[in-house]
TIKEFI-591419 format. One line per 10 residues: number of its first residue (from 1); for each residue x, y, z of N, C-alpha, C, O. Coordinates in nm, 4 decimals. Example, Ala and Ser with C-alpha at 12.3 -4.5 7.8 and 13.67 -1.06 7.14 Angstrom:
<fipas>
1> 1.3190 -0.5690 0.7800 1.2300 -0.4500 0.7800 1.3200 -0.3300 0.7800 1.4236 -0.3319 0.8465 | 1.2850 -0.2250 0.7080 1.3670 -0.1060 0.7140 1.2900 0.0030 0.7870 1.3409 0.1138 0.8039
</fipas>
This chain:
<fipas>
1> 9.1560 21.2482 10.2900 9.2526 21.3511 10.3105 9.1829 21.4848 10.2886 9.0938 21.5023 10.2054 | 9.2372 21.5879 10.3802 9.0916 21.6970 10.3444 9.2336 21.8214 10.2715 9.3544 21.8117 10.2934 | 9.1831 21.8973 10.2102 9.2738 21.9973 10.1413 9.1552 22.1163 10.1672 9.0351 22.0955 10.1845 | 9.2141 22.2266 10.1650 9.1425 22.3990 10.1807 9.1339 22.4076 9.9971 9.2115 22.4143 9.9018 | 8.9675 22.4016 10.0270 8.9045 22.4397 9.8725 8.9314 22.6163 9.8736 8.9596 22.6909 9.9674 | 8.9008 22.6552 9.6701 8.8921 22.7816 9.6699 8.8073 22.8731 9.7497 8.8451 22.9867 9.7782 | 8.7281 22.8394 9.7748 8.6373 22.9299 9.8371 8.6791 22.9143 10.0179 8.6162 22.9789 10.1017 | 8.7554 22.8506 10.0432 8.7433 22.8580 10.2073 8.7013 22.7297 10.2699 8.7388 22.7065 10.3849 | 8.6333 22.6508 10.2110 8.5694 22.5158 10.2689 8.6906 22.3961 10.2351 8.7822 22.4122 10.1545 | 8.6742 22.3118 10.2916 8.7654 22.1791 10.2680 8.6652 22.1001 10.1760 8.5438 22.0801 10.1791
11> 8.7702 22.0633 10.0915 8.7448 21.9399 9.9725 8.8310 21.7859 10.0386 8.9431 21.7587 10.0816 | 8.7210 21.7248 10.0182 8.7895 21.5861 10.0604 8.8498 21.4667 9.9900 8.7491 21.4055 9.9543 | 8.9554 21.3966 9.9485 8.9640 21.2842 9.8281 8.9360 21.1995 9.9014 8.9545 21.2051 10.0230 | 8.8828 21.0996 9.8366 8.8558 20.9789 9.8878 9.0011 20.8796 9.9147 9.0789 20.8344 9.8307 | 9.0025 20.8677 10.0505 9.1146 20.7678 10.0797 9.0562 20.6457 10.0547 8.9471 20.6135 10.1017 | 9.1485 20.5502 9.9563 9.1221 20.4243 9.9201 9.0813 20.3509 10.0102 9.1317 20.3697 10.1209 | 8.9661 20.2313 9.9945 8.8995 20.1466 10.0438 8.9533 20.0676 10.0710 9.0562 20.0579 10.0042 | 8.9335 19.9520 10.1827 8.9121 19.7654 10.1318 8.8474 19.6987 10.0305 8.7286 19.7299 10.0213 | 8.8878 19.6145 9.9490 8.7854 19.5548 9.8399 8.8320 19.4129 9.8857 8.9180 19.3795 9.9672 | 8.7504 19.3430 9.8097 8.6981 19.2207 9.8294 8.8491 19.1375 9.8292 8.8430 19.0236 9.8753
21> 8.9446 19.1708 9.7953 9.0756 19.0666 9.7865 9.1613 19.1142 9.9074 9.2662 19.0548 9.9321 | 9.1120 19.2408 9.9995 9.1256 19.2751 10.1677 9.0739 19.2544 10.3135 8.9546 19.2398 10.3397 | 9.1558 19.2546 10.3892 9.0805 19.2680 10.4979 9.1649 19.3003 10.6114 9.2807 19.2604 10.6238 | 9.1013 19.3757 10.6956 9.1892 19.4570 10.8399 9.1168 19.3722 10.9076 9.0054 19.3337 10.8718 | 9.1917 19.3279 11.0386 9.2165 19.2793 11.1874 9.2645 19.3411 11.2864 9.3866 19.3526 11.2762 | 9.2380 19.3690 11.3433 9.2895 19.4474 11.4744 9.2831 19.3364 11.5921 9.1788 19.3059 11.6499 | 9.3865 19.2910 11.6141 9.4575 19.2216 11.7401 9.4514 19.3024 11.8580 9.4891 19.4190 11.8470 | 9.3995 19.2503 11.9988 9.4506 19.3071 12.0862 9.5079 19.2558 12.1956 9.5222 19.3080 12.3062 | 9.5577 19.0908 12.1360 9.6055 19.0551 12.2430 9.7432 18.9454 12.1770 9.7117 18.9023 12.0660 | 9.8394 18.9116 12.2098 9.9033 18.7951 12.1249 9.8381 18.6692 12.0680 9.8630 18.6096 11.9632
31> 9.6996 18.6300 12.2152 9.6054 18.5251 12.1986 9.5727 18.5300 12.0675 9.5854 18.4443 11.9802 | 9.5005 18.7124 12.0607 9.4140 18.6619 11.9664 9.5152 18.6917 11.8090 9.4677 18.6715 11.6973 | 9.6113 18.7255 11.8250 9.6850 18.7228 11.7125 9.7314 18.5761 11.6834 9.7668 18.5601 11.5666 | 9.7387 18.4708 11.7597 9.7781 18.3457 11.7253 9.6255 18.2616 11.6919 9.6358 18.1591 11.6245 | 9.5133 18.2954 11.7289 9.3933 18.2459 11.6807 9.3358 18.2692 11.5296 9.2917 18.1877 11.4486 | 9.3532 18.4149 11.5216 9.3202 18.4044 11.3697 9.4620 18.3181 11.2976 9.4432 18.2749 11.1839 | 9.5754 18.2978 11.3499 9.6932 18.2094 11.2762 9.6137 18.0680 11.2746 9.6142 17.9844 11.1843 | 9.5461 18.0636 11.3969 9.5053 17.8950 11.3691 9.4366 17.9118 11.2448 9.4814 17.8729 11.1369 | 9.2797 17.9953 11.2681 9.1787 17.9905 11.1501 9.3016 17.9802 10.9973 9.2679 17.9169 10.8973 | 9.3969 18.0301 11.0033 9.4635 18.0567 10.8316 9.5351 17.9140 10.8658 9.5075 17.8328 10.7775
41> 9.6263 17.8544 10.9767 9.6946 17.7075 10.9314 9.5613 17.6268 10.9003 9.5785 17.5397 10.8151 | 9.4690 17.6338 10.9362 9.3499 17.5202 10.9208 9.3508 17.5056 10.7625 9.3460 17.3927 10.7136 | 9.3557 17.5997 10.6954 9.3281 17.6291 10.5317 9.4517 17.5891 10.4724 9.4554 17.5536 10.3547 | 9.5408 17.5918 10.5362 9.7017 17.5363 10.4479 9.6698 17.4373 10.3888 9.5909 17.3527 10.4309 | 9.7558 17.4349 10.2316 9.7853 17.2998 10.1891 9.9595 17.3503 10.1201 10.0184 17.4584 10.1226 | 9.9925 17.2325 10.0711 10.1232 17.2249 9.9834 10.0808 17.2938 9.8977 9.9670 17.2835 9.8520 | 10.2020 17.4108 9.8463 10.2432 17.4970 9.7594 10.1638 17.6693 9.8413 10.1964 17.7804 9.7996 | 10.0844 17.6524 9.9315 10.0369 17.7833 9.9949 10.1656 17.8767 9.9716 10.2673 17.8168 9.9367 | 10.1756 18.0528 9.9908 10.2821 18.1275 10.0025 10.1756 18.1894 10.0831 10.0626 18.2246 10.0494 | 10.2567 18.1975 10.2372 10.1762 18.3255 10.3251 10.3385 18.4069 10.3365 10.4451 18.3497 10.3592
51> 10.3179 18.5507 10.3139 10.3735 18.6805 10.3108 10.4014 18.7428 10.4522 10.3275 18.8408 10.4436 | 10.4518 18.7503 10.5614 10.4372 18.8656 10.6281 10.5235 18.9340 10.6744 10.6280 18.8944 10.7261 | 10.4880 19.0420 10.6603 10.6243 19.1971 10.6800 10.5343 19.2801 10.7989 10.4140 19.2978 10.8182 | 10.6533 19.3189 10.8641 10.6270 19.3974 10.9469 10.7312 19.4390 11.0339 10.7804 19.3385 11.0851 | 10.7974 19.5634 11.0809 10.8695 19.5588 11.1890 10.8953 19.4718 11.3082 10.8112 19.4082 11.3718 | 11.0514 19.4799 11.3331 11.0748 19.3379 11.4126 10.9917 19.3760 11.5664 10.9640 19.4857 11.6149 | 10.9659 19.2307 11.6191 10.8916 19.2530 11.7244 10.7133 19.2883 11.7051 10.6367 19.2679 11.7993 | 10.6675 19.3390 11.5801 10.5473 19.3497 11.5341 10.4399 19.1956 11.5275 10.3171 19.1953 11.5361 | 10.4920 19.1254 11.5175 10.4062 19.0003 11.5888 10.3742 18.8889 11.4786 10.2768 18.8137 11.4748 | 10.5000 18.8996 11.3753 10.5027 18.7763 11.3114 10.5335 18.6519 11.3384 10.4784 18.5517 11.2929
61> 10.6609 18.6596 11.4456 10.6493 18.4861 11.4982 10.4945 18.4536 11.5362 10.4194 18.3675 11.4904 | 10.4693 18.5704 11.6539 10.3431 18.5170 11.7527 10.2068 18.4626 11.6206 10.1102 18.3918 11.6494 | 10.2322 18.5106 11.5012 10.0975 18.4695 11.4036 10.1488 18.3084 11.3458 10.0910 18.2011 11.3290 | 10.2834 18.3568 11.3277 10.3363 18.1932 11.2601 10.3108 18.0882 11.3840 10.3202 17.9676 11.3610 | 10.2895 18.1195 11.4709 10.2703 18.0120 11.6288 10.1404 17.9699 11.5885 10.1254 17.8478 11.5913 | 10.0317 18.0443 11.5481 9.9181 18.0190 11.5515 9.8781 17.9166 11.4558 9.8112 17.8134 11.4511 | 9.9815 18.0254 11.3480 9.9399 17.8922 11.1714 9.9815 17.7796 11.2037 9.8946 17.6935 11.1897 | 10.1104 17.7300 11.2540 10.1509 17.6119 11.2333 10.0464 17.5090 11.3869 10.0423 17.3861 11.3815 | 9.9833 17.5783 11.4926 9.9071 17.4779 11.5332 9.7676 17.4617 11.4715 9.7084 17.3543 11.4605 | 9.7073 17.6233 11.4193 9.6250 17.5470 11.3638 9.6462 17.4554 11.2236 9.5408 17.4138 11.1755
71> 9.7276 17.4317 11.1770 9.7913 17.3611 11.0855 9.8017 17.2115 11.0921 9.7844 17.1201 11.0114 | 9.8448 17.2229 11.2494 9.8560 17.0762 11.3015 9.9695 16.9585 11.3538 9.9795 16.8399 11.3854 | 10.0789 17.1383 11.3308 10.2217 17.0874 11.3525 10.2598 17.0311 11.4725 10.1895 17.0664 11.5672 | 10.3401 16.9623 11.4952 10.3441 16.8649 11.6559 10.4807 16.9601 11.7355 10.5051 16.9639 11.8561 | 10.5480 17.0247 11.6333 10.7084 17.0730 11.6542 10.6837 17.2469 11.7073 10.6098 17.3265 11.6493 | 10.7466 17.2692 11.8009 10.7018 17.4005 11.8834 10.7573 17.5142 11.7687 10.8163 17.4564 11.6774 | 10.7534 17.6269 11.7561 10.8057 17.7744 11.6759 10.8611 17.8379 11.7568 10.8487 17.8515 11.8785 | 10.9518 17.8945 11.6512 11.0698 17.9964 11.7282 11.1280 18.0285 11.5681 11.1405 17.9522 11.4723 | 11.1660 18.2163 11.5868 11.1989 18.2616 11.4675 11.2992 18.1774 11.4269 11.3791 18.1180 11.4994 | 11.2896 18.1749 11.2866 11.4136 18.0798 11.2344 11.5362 18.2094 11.1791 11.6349 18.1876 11.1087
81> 11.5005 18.3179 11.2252 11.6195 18.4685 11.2158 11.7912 18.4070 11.1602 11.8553 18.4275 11.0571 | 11.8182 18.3308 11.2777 11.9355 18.2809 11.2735 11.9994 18.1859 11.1641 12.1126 18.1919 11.1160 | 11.8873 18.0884 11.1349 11.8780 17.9845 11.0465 11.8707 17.9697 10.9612 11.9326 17.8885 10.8925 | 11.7616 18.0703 10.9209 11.6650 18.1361 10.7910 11.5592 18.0238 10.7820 11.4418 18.0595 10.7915 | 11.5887 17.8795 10.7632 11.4712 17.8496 10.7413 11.4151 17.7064 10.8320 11.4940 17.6119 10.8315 | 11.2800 17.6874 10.9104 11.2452 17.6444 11.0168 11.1509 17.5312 10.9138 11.0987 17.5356 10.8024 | 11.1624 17.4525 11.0013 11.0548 17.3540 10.9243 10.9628 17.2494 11.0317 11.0057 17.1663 11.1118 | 10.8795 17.2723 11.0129 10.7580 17.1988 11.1114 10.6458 17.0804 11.0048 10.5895 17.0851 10.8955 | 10.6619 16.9768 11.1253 10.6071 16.8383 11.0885 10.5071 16.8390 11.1041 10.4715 16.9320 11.1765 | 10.3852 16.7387 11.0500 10.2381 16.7263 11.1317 10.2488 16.5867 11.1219 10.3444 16.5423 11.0581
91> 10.1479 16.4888 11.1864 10.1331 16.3284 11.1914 10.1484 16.3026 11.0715 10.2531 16.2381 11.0675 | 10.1009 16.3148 10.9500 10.0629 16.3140 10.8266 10.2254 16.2731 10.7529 10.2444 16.2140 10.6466 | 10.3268 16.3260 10.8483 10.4062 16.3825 10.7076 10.4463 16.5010 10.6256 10.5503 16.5480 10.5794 | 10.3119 16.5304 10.6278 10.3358 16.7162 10.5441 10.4259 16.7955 10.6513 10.4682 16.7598 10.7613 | 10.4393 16.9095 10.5838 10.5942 16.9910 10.5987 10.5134 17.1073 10.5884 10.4153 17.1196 10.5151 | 10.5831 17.2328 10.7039 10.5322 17.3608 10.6878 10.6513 17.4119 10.6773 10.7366 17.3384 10.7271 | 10.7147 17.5645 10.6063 10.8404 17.5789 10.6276 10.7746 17.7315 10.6794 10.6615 17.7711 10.6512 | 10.8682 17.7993 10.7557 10.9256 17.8964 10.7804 11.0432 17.9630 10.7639 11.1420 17.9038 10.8075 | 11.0601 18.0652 10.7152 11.1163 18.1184 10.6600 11.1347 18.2702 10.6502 11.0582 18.3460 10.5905 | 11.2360 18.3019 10.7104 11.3029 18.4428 10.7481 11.4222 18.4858 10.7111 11.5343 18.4684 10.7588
101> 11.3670 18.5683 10.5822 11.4651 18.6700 10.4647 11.5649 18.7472 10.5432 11.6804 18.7397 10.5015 | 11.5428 18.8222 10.6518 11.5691 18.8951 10.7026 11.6973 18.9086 10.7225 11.7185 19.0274 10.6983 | 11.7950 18.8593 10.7516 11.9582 18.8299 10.7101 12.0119 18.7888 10.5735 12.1317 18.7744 10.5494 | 11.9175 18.7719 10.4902 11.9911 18.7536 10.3511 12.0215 18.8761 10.2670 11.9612 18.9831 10.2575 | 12.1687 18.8158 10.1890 12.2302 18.9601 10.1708 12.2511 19.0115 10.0029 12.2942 19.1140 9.9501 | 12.1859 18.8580 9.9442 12.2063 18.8994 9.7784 12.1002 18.8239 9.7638 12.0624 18.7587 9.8611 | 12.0297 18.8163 9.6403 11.9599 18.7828 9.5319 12.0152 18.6072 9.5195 11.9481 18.5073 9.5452 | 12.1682 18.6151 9.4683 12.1801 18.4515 9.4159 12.1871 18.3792 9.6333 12.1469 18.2631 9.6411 | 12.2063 18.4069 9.6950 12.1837 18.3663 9.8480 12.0305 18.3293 9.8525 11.9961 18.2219 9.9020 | 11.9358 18.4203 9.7997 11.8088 18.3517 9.8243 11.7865 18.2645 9.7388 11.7266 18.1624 9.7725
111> 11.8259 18.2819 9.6178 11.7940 18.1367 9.5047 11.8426 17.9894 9.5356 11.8004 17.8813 9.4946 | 11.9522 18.0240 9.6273 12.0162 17.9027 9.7327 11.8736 17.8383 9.8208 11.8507 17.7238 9.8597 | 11.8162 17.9285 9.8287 11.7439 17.8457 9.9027 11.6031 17.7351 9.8598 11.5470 17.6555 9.9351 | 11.5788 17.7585 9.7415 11.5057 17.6768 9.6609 11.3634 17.6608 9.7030 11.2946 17.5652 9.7388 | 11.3463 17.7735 9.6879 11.1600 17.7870 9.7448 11.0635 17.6886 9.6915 10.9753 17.6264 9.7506 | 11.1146 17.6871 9.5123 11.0459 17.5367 9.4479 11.0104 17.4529 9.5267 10.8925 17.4304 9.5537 | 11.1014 17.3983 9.5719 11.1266 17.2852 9.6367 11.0494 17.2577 9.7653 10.9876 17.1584 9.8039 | 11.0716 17.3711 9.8167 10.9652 17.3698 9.9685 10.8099 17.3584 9.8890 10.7229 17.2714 9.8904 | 10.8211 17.4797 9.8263 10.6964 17.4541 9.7915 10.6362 17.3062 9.7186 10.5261 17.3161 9.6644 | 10.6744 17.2307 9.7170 10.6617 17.0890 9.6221 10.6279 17.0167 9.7306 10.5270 16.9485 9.7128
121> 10.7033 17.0039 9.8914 10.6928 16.9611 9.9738 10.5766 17.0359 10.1164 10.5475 16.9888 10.2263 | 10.5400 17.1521 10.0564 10.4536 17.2001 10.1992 10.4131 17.3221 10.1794 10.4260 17.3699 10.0667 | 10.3678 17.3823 10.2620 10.3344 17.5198 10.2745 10.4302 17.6057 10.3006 10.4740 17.5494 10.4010 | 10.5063 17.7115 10.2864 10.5438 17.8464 10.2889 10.5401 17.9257 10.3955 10.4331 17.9825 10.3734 | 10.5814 17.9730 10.5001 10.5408 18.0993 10.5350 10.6942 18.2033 10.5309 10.7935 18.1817 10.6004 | 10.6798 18.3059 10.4402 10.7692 18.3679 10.5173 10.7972 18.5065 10.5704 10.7107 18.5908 10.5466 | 10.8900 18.5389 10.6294 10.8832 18.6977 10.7306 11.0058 18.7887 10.5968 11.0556 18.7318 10.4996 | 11.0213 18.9015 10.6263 11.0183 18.9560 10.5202 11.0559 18.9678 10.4618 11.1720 19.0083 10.4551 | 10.9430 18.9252 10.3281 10.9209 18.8878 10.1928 10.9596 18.9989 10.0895 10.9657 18.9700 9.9700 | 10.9799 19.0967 10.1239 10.9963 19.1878 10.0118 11.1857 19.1914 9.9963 11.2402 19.2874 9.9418
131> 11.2548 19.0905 10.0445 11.4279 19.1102 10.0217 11.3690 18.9610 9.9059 11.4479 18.9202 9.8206 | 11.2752 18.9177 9.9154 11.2897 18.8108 9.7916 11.1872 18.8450 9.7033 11.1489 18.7335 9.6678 | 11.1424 18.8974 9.6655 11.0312 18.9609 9.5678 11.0300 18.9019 9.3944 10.9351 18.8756 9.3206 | 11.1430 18.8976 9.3775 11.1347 18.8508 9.2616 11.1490 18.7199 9.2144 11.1667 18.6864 9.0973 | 11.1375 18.6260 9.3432 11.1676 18.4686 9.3799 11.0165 18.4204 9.4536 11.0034 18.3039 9.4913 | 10.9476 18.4827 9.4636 10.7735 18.4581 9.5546 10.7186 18.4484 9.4213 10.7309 18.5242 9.3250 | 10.6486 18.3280 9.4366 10.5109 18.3510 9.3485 10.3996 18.4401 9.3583 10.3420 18.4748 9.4614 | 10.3685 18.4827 9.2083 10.2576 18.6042 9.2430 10.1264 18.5982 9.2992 10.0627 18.6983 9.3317 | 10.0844 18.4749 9.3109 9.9982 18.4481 9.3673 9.9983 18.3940 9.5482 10.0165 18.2812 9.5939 | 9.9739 18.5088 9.6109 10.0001 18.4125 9.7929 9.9288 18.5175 9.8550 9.8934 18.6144 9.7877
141> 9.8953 18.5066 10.0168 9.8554 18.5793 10.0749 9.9803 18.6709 10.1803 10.0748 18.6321 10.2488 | 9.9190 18.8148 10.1482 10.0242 18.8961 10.1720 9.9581 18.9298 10.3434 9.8394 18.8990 10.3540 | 10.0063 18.9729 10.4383 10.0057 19.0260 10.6006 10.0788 19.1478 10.6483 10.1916 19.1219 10.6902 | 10.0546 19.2350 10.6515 10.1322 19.3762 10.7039 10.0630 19.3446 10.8241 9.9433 19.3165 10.8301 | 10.1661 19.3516 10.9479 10.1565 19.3041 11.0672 10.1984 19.4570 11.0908 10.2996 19.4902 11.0289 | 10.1375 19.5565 11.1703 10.1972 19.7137 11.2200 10.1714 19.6951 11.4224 10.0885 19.6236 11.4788 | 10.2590 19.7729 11.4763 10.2479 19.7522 11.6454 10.1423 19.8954 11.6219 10.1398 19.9911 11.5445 | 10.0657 19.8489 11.7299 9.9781 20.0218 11.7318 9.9934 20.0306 11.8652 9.9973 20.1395 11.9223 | 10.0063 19.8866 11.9427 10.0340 19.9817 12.1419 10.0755 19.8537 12.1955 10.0773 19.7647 12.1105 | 10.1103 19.8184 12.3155 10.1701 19.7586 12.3790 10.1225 19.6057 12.3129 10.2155 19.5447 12.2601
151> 10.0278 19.5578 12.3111 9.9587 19.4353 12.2481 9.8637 19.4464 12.1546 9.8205 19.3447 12.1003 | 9.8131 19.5812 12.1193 9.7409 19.5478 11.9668 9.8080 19.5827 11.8771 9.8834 19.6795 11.8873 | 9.7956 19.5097 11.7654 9.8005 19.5284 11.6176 9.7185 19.5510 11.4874 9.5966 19.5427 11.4725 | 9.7966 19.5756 11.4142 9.6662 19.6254 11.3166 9.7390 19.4749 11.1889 9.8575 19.4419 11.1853 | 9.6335 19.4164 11.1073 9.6721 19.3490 11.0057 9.6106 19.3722 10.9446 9.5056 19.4326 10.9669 | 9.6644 19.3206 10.8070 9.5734 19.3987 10.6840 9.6675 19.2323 10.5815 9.7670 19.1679 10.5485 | 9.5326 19.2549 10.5825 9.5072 19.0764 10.4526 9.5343 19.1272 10.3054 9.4710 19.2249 10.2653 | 9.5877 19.0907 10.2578 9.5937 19.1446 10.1038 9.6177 19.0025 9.9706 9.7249 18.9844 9.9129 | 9.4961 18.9217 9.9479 9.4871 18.7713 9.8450 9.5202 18.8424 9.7017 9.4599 18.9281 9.6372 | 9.6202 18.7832 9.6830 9.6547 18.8184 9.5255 9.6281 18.6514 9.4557 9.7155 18.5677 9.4783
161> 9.5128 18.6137 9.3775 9.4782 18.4964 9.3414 9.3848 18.4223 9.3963 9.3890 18.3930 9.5157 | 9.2938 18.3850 9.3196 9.1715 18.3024 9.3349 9.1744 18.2387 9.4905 9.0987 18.2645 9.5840 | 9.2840 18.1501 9.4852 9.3260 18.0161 9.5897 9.3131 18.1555 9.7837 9.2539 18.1457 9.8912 | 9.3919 18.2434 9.7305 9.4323 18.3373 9.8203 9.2468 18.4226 9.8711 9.2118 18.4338 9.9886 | 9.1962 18.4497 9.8010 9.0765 18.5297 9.8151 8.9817 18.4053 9.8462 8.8716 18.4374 9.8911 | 9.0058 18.2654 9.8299 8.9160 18.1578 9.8957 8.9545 18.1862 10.0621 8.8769 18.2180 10.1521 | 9.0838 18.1658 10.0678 9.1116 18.1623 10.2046 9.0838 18.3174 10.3011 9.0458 18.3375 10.4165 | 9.1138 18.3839 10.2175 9.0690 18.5812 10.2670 8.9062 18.5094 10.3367 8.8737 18.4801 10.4517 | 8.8484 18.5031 10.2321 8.6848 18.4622 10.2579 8.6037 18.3642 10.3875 8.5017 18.3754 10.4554 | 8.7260 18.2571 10.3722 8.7035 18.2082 10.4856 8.7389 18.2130 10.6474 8.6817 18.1525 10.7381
171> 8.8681 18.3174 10.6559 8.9105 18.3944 10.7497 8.8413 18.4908 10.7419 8.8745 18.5507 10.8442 | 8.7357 18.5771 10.6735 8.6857 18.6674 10.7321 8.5807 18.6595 10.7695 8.5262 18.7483 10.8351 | 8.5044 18.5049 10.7225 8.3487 18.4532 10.7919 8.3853 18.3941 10.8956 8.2915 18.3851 10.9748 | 8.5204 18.3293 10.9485 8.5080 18.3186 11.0767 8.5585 18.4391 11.1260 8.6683 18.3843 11.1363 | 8.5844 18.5717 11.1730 8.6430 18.6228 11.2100 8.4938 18.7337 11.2090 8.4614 18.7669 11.3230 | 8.4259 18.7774 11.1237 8.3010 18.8644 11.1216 8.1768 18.7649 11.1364 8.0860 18.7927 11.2147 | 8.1743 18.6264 11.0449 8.0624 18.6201 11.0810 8.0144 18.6792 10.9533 8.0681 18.7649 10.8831 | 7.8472 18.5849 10.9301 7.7841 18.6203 10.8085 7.7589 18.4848 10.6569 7.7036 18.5187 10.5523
</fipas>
């Protein structure tokens, strides 16, 4: 951010970095927004929490499409908006849920929904996470999904927890390389 120093010159602060528990993506196509979803379903296991917020239409189904094939789910995606919560099979048995806050209207309505429980049975994903904040475990991987133009996006990775910064790590060596 630049500010007019005393003397006439601009002083600059340092706008905060990426550190090692971050990482930006820039999407420019839905493709490739559902490919890095595969690279992150590949890493799922039971009890995962993936996070993502973003304005509607910003391209959270199209990433949850990606997780649940690369995941391994056999059952097609579609927002669960209406439903609130979507649940996808793989051969195995295991359970992915989906899950969209986005119509819920109190606090004891989301405790109805018993996240425990999913989580006991599968992986997590849900759309936005911040109407349940105080019901998410603190440990999951967070996604700010932003529209920047007709088909790119900007994402920004944010691992709060060991388990979360394994998977950051391995989405960003396939994704950079190194």
């Amino acid at each position: 951010m630049r500010q007019e120093g005393r003397d006439g010159g601009y002083n600059f602060t340092p706008m905060p970095i990426l550190d090692e528990h971050m990482m930006e993506f820039f999407s420019r196509s839905p493709e490739q927004t559902r490919r890095i979803g595969m690279r992150l379903g590949g890493l799922l296991k039971a009890g995962d929490v993936i996070c993502l917020q973003g304005d509607l239409g910003a391209g959270k189904t199209t990433l949850t499409q990606g997780v649940a094939q690369g995941w391994g789910s056999f059952d097609s995606v579609s927002s669960p908006t209406f439903i609130l919560v979507n649940q996808y099979r793989r051969a195995d048995g295991s359970l992915l849920f989906h899950l969209d806050a986005y119509r819920l209207d109190s606090a004891p309505e989301a405790e109805e929904l018993d996240l425990d429980a999913m989580l006991g049975e599968g992986a997590l994903i849900i759309e936005w996470p911040e109407r349940l904040e105080n019901l998410i475990p603190a440990e999951r991987l967070h996604i700010e999904i932003e529209h920047i133009a007709e088909e790119h996006r900007r994402m920004g990775f944010h691992a709060r927890g060991k388990r979360y910064d394994s998977m950051l790590n391995e989405i960003r060596h396939a994704v950079v390389g190194g």
